[in-house]
N, C-alpha and C positions, 0 to 999 in steps of 0.2 A: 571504639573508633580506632582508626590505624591509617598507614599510607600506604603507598600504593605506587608502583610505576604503569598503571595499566598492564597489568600482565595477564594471560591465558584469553579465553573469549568474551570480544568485549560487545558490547550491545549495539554497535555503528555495524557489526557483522551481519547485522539481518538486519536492518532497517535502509530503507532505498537510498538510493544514490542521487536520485533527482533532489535531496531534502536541500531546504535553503537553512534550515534552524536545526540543530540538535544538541542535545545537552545529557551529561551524565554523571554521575557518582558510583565512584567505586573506593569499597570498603573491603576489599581482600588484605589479609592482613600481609607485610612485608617485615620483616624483623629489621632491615636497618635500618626502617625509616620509622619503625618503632622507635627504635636508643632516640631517636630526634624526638618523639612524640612525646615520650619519658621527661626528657630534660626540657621541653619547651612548657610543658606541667607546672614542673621545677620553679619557674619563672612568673607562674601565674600570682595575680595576687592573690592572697588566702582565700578571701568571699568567692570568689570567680573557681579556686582548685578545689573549696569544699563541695559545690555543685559538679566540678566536674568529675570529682572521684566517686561519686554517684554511679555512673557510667557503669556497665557491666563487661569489663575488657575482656572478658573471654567469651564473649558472644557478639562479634563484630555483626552478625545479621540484626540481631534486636531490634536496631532504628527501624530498617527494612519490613519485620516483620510484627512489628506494632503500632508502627502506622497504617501498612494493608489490611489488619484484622478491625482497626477501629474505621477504616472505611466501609469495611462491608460487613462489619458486625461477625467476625467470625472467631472461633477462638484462636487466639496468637499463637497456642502449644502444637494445636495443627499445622498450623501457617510455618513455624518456625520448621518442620518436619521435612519439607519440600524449598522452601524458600533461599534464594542464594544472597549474594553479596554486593553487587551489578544492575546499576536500572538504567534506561535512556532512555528519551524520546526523540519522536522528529516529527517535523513539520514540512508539508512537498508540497506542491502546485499541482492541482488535477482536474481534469474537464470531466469528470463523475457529476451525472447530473444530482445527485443524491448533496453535493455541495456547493450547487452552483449560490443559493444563500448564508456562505460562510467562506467569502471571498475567493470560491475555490481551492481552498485549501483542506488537504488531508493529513494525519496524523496517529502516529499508534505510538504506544509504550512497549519498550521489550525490557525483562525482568529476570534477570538469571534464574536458573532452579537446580536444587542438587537432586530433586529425585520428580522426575517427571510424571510419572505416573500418579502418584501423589497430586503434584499439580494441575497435569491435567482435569484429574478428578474434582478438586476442590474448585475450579474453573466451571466445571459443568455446574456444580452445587451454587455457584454465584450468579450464576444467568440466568434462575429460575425467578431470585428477586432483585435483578439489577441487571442496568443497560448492559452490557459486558459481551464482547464477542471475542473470541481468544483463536491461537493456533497457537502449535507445539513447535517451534524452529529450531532445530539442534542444542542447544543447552538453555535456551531463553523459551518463554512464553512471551507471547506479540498478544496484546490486545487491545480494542477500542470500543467506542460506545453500540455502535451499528452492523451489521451484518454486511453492508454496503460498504464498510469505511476495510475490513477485512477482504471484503471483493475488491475493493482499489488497493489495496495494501500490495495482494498479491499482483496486481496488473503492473503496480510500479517495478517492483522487486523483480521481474521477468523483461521489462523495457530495459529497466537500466541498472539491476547489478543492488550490489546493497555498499551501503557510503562506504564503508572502509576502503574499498577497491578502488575508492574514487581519487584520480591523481591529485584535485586541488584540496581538497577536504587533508591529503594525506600528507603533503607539502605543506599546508598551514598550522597543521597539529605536531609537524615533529618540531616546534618552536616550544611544545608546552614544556614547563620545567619535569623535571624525574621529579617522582616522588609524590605528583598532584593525587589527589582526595578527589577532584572533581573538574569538568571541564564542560564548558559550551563555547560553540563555532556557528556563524551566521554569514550569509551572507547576506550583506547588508543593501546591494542595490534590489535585489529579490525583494529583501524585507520593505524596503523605503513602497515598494511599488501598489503594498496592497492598501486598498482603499481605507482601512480602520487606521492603517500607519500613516499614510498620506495625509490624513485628516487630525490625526493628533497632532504629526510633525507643523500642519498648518496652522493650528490653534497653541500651540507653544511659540513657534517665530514668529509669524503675522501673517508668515506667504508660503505660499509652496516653496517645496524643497526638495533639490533629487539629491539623490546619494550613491553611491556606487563604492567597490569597495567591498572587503570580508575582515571577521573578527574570530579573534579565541579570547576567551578571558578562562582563566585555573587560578584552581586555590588548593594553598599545601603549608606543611606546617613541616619549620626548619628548629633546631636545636634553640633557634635564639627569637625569631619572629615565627607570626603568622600571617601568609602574604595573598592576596590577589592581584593577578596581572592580565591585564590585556596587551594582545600583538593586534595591530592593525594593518590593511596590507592593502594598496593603493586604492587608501581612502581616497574621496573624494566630493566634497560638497558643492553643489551647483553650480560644476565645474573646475571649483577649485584644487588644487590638491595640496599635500604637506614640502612641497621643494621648495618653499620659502624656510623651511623652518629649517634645513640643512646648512641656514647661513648659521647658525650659532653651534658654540666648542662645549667638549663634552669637563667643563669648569664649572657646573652649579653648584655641586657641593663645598668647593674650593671657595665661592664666594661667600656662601653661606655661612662656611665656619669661622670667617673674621669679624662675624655679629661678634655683640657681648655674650658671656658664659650662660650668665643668667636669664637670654634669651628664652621666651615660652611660645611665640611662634616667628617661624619664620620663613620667607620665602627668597629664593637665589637664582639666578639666570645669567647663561654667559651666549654672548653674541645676542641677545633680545634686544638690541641698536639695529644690529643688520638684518634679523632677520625682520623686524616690523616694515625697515627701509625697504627691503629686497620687495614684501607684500604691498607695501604702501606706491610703490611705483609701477608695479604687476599690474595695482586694483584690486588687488584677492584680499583685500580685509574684511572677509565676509560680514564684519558686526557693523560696518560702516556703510551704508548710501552717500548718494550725491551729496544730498544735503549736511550729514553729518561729516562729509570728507570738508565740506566747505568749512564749518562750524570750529573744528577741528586746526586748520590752518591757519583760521583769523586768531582763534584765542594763544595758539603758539607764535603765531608772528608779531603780538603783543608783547611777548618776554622776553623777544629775542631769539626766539631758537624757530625757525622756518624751517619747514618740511621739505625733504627727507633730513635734512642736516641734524635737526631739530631731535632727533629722538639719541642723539648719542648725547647730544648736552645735557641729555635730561638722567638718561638711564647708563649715561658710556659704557663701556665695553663689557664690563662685567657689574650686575647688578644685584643686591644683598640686599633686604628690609626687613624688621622686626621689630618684636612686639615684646615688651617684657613687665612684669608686675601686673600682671593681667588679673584680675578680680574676676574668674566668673563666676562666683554666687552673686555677687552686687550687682553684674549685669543681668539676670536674672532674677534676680530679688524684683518684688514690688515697692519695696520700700525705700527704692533711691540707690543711685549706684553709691560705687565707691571713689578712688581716687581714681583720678584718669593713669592708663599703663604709660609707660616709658617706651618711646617710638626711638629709630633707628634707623636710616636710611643711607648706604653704601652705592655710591656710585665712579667706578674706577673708571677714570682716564673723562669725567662730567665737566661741564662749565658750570664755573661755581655762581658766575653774574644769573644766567640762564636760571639756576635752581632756585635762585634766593629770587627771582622776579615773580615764577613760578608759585614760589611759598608767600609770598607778598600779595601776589592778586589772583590767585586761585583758592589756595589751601585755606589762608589766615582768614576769619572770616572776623568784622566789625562786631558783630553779635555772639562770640563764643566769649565764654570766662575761662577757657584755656589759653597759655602762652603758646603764641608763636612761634612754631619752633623755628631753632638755630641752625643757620648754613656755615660749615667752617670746611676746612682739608684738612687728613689724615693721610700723610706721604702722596701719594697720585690719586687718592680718593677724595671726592668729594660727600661732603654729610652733610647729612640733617637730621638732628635730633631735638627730642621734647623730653622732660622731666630727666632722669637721672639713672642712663644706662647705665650697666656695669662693667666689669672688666674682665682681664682672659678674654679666651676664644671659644667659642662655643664649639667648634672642631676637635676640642680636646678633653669635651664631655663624652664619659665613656659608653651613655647608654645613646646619645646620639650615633659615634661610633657603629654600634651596634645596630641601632637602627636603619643608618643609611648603609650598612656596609655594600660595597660590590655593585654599587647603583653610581659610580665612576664617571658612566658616560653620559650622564644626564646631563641635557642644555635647560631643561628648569626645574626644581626641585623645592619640594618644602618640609616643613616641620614641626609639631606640634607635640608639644611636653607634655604630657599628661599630670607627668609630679607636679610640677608647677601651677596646673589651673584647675584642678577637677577639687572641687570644695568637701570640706570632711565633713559637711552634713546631709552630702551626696555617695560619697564612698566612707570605708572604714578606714584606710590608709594611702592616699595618694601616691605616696613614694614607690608603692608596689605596682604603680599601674604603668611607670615607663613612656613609651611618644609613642605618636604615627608619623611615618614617615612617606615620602610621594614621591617620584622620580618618573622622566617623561624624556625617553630617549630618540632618535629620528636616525633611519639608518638608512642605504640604499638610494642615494638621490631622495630620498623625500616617500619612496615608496610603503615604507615599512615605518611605524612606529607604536615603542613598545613604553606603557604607562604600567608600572607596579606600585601599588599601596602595600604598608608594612606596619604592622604593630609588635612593638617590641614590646612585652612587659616586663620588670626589674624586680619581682616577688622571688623569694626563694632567699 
């Protein structure tokens, strides 16, 4: 396995330009982004690097060509002869009556190859016992199940050009980071549109749903973490769109790291007062109806805190919450948990009347045998905590550090310790497994926004 900046010909180079979906891996080896791959190893914990040294590093095709031989029963030493390092597919829109029962939509794979002839051949020898229809396109083989899916392939490819070429496809993709292993791009009002999507979309919320809007999400492997990101790019959900979320400062991590040290999860947001307010007065709180917008007001106008005012008393300006001495085997156990965690709740520039009413006739419940927790201030902060945080800063833990490094501009961000909660009757050594980490930035008036997950591990 290796990284990769996408270099030489990539598979978006023959596959049409009308696609709304395409997705790819590329395993070309790059040597600097090897040294990264090296030392990101380095980091693994032992269980996790002794599988991975498995691995056959000097035959970056291998995955490639042991999985296409166990698909079609052929031997891999052939396969491996011809076979490159580069696969993708796409997904178009086509009025081919041959798919008018499969939502009209068409699709082919293209698969790089070092020796075409070879390929080809081996191509012909798969179509005798499998669906398989192939062409030869400059360094790739294109193929799909039908003979007809090959005759739309080519009608798209001559309409409209093949994706790379294509301006919006090419504008959304130079956002992917160097270096990525892998990458898919949608567009997601296309996708929202077709009737199997429509129909899940409706039986996951309750109602129909449009969407409008395109995505990338890449995944690549840095010296310290292994990350996936998604770019969003004027999203929009049944009409709403992200220029609420521009009211909040790129302060999450900042909040977050005045939890206690010993923090094992956590979650941080800065401007999440204004920009709820900003939504809440728009109407764009997409999880809320009428009736829950009502529901909603009465129970905060009980404690004192009225909407919109209402949501900075509660969360002020910059907002921090954690979890620490977290037991997950005991919550997972059948045999009863364990001690309840130690809670933590950060809320700069909050009414502290506001919170403690809040924790009084919301949270505290008659029938819990845990304490209520305590409302006090910490400088311009207002808290709430249960059982017995600890101290320091979790900001000056170094595998947090590590973890969130360079995710700066994040308005909400979170955290999750792996040393701390993953139980040693589930791993060999927790300490070696390090956090994930989450960051969720909003850029361009509300146009753009970009979510990265990260796992950092601490072996080595």
């Amino acid at each position: 396995m290796s990284l990769a900046g996408f270099g030489g010909p990539q598979p978006e180079s023959v596959l049409p330009g009308n696609a709304f979906a395409f997705g790819k891996v590329d395993l070309d080896i790059d040597g600097s982004q090897a040294l990264d791959l090296l030392a990101f190893v380095d980091k693994l914990p032992d269980e996790v690097g002794d599988e991975f040294g498995e691995v056959e590093e000097d035959d970056p095709s291998g995955p490639f060509a042991e999985t296409f031989a166990e698909n079609y029963d052929l031997d891999q030493d052939e396969v491996e002869e011809w076979i490159g390092q580069k696969v993708g597919a796409a997904a178009w829109s086509t009025d081919h009556p041959e798919f008018s029962d499969s939502d009209g939509v068409g699709h082919a794979i293209a698969l790089a190859v070092e020796d075409a002839g070879k390929a080809d051949a081996q191509f012909q020898e798969i179509s005798q016992n499998h669906d398989v229809h192939h062409e030869m396109v400059d360094d790739f083989v294109v193929f799909t199940e039908t003979s007809a899916g090959i005759e739309d392939y080519n009608d798209q490819m001559s309409t409209h050009g093949d994706l790379e070429s294509d301006d919006t496809y090419g504008g959304d993709v130079d956002s992917v980071p160097a270096g990525s292993i892998a990458l898919a791009w949608a567009d997601l009002g296309a996708l929202s549109n077709l009737e199997a999507v429509e129909e899940e979309l409706a039986t996951e919320l309750g109602t129909s749903t449009s969407m409008e809007g395109r995505m990338t999400a890449a995944f690549r492997v840095t010296g310290d973490y292994l990350q996936a990101r998604m770019d969003m790019f004027g999203l929009q959900v049944d009409g709403t769109d992200l220029s609420w979320a521009t009211e909040g400062s790129p302060a999450a991590l900042e909040a977050m790291g005045g939890l206690p040290e010993n923090t094992s999860v956590a979650f941080g947001g800065s401007g999440l007062d204004q920009m709820l307010r900003t939504a809440w007065e728009d109407e764009d709180l997409p999880i809320l109806d009428a009736r829950g917008r009502q529901e909603m007001e009465s129970s905060l106008d009980s404690i004192g805190a009225p909407l919109p005012e209402g949501f900075t008393s509660l969360l002020g300006t910059s907002t921090a919450f954690g979890l620490a001495d977290l037991d997950l085997g005991s919550m997972t156990s059948t045999y009863g948990a364990g001690a309840e965690p130690s809670l933590m709740f950060r809320a700069v520039g909050g009414d502290e009347s506001a919170l403690g009413e809040f924790v009084d006739q919301i949270v505290a419940s008659p029938y819990s045998s845990t304490p209520t927790p305590t409302v006090g201030t910490d400088g311009d902060a207002v808290t709430v905590t249960s059982g017995s945080p600890g101290g320091g800063a979790l900001g000056e833990d170094e595998v947090f550090q590590q973890t969130m490094a360079d995710l700066d501009d994040s308005v909400m961000a979170a955290f999750v310790d792996l040393r701390r909660i993953l139980p040693r009757d589930q791993v060999e050594v927790p300490e070696q497994w390090g956090a994930v980490g989450l960051g969720m930035s909003v850029t361009e008036g509300g146009e753009r926004a970009v979510v990265e997950l990260r796992w950092a591990p601490s072996g080595g």
